[in-house]
Steps between C-alpha positions, in 0.01 A plus 500: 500500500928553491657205508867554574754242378866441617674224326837409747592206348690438202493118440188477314429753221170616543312630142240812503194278450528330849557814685190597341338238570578511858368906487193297383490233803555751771237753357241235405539378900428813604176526294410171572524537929346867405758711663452818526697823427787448257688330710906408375660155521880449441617200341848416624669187290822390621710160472515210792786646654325835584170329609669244713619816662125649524368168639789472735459815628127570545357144517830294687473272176879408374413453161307671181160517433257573209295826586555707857236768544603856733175688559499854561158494657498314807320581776200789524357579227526849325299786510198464280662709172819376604611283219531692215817416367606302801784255502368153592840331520751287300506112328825355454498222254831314467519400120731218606242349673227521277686423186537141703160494618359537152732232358322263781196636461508470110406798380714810415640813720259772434248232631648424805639872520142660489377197718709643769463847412115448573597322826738748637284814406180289715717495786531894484136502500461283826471189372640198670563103443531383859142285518405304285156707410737832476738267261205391279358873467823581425529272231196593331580863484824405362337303231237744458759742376723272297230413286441896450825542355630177383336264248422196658559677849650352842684205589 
């Protein structure tokens, strides 16, 4: 499943082994929620600047955030055949953010970075945190696929 990556930040050097790892995260999601096709996922990281931008623009939220999701697939459904290849949308991580988040959270950035890799790409699939049963599956399948490809898995 492609998995295209666009690093457009430049404060935080980024090594090969987490962009592999997040390759990893957003293909082991998709195997997980069984999705079919080959679908493609691009995974956008920027800085706080650029995502306060994203978040002011598409959500009227004046400041950064960790993970937005932009979903190509909204609305009907395609064709049955249809997805072969098919783009399901974008994640943009800000690094800024997460770097932070991890330091709270007490673990390290590839951590937190495929934590929110998993969450963005479950969004693309439909997924959604606004009840409290929705936030709770959510969770699961976020820690379901943590543990797949991270000893000692989620959170």
């Amino acid at each position: 499943m492609p998995v295209f990556l666009n690093n457009l930040q430049e404060k935080i050097s980024i090594e090969g082994g987490l962009l592999e790892l997040l390759k990893e995260v957003v293909n082991e999601t998709l195997r997980y929620c069984g999705a079919d096709g080959d679908p493609e996922v691009g995974l956008v990281l920027v800085d706080d600047d650029y995502m306060a931008g994203l978040n002011r623009r598409y959500r009227e939220v004046d400041r950064p955030t960790d993970v937005l999701s932009f979903a190509m697939l909204e609305g009907e459904p395609m064709p049955e055949g249809g997805q072969e290849g098919q783009m399901l949308g974008d994640v943009v991580i800000s690094l800024e953010t997460a770097r932070r988040q991890a330091a709270e959270l007490g673990h390290g950035l590839a951590r937190e970075m495929a934590y929110l890799t998993v969450h963005g790409v479950l969004h693309l699939l439909g997924h959604h945190h606004d009840t409290e049963p929705e936030k709770n599956k959510m969770r699961q399948m976020e820690e379901a696929v943590l543990k797949r490809v991270i000893p000692g898995g989620g959170r």
